[in-house]
C-alpha positions, -999 to 999 in steps of 0.1 A, spaced: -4 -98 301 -40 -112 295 -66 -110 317 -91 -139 323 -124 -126 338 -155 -146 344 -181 -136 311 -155 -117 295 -115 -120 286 -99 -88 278 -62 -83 261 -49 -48 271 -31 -35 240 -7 -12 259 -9 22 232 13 49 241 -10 82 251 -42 63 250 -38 34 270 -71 16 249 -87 -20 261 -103 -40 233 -118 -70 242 -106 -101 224 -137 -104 203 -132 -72 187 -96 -79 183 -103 -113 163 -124 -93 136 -91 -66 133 -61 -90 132 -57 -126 120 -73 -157 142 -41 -173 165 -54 -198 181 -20 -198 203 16 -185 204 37 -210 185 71 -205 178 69 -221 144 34 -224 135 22 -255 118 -15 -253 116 -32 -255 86 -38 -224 77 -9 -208 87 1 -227 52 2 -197 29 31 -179 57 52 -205 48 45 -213 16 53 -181 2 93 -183 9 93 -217 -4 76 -209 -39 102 -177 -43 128 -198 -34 120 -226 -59 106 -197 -89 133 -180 -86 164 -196 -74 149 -231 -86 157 -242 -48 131 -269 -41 123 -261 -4 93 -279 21 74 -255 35 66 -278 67 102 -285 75 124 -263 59 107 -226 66 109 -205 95 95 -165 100 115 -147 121 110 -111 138 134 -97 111 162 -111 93 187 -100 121 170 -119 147 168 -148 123 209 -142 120 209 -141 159 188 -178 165 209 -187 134 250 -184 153 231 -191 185 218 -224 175 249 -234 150 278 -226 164 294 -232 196 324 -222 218 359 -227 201 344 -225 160 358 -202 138 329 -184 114 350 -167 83 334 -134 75 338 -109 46 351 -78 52 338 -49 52 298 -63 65 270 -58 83 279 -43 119 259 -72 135 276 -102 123 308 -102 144 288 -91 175 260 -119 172 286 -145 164 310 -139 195 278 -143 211 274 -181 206 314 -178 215 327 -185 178 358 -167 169 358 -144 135 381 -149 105 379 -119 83 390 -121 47 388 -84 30 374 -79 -1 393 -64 -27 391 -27 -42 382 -12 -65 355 -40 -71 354 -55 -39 358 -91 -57 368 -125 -30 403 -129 -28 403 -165 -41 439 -178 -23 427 -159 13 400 -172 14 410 -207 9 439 -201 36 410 -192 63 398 -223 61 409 -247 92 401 -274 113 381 -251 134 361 -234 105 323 -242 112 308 -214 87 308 -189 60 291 -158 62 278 -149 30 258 -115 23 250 -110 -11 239 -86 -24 264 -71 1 258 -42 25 274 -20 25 292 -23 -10 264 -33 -31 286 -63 -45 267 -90 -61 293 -122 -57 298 -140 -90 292 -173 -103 330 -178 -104 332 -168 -65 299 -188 -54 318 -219 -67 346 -214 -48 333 -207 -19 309 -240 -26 338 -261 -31 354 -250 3 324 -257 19 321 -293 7 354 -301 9 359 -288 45 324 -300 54 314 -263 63 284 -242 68 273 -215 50 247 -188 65 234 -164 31 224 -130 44 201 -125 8 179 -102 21 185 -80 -6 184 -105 -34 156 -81 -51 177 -47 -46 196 -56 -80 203 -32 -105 222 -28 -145 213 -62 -153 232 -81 -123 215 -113 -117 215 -120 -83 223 -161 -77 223 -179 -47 246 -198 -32 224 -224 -19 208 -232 -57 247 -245 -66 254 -286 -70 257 -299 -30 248 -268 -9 211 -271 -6 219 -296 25 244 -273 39 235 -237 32 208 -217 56 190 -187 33 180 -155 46 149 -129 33 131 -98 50 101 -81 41 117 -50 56 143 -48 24 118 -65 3 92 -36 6 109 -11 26 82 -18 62 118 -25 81 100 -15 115 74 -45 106 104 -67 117 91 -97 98 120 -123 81 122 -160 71 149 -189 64 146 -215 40 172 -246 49 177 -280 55 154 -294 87 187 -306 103 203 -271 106 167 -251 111 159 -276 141 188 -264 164 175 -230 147 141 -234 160 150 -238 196 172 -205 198 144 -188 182 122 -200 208 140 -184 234 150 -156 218 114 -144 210 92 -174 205 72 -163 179 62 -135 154 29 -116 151 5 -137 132 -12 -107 118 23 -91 100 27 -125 90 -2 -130 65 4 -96 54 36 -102 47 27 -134 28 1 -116 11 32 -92 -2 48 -123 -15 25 -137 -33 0 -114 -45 18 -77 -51 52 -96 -67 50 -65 -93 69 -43 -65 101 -62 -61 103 -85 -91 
């Protein structure tokens, strides 16, 4: 709640245990300007926010991405996931899912009132079941969740099954959501690649990052999305109503992380 008085406008920051009032003026010369709460941000110099996942993405993916039309900062990844089967999917599509996953995924997804196709990875190596997961595939499939580098195996998907599941995709005219968030968590000389840099998914695949994996600051709760502006748009409006927008101030430094302290995750 803000308070409008006549000389002066005061923000109450509510602090646990000391319950502190700064006046807005003060606050300006701690955290960065915002002019207004806006669920996207587009002025100018919010540039370098989303800038920042577009230059990874195209350094080192070699995914060209528009920063204006194709980003989006989330509070999190897993809210980004969230405005992400919220916006996409709707009552009566099927999402296939790999097995084991992240414990959100099924939950958030029978949210938006999709129903889950599981296709279980195979021990000892956890490798994509090629046949399965071509027989999951119906006339109700809407998306593929993809999370690699996976959690909670640490499986990096290969070449050999990123095509695969590329060719389903374009063949079936199918969506694919990439939970990468820890694209930079890769170890032994794995190369993480991702699905969307692959001949015909850039138009169909929505790409998923965090700061919280990317520099371990998970209660910072800052994400983003690279995609195509016809599957962020119906993105955008769930995010808007899920939590409108994200603190400008975490944003720049989270930008900051990206581009000027790269040594820590690359």
């Amino acid at each position: 709640m803000t308070f409008i008085c006549t000389h002066t406008r005061y923000i109450p920051l509510v602090v646990p245990l000391l319950g502190l009032w700064f006046s807005d003026r003060c606050a300006a010369n701690c955290l960065w300007p915002q002019p207004g709460p806006c669920p996207i941000g587009r002025p100018a110099w919010t540039r370098v926010v989303f800038l920042s996942p577009a230059i990874l993405a195209l350094l080192l993916q070699g995914i060209p991405v528009d920063w204006a039309t194709e980003t989006l900062v989330t509070v999190g990844a897993t809210e980004g996931l969230a405005a992400c089967f919220l916006g996409l999917l709707n009552p009566g599509d099927e999402v296939i899912m790999f097995d084991p996953m992240y414990d959100s995924y099924v939950s958030m997804a029978r949210r938006s009132g999709a129903a889950i196709v599981p296709v279980r990875l195979r021990l000892p190596d956890f490798s994509v079941p090629l046949e399965e997961l071509a027989a999951a595939v119906g006339p109700q499939t809407k998306m593929i969740m993809l999370n690699s580098p996976h959690n909670p195996s640490g499986k990096i998907f290969t070449r050999t099954e990123l095509e695969a599941i590329a060719d389903l995709c374009i063949r079936h005219d199918v969506i694919a959501l990439c939970d990468e968030v820890y694209e930079h968590l890769v170890f032994g000389g794995a190369k993480h690649i991702s699905l969307r840099s692959l001949p015909g998914m850039a138009e169909r695949c929505v790409r998923l990052g965090s700061a919280g994996k990317t520099f371990s600051f998970t209660a910072w709760k800052v994400g983003w999305m690279t995609g195509p502006s016809r599957l962020l748009n119906p993105i955008i409006k769930a995010h808007q109503f899920l939590v409108f927008t994200v603190p400008s101030s975490l944003q720049r430094a989270v930008a900051h992380g990206l581009d000027r302290e790269s040594e820590f995750y690359l």
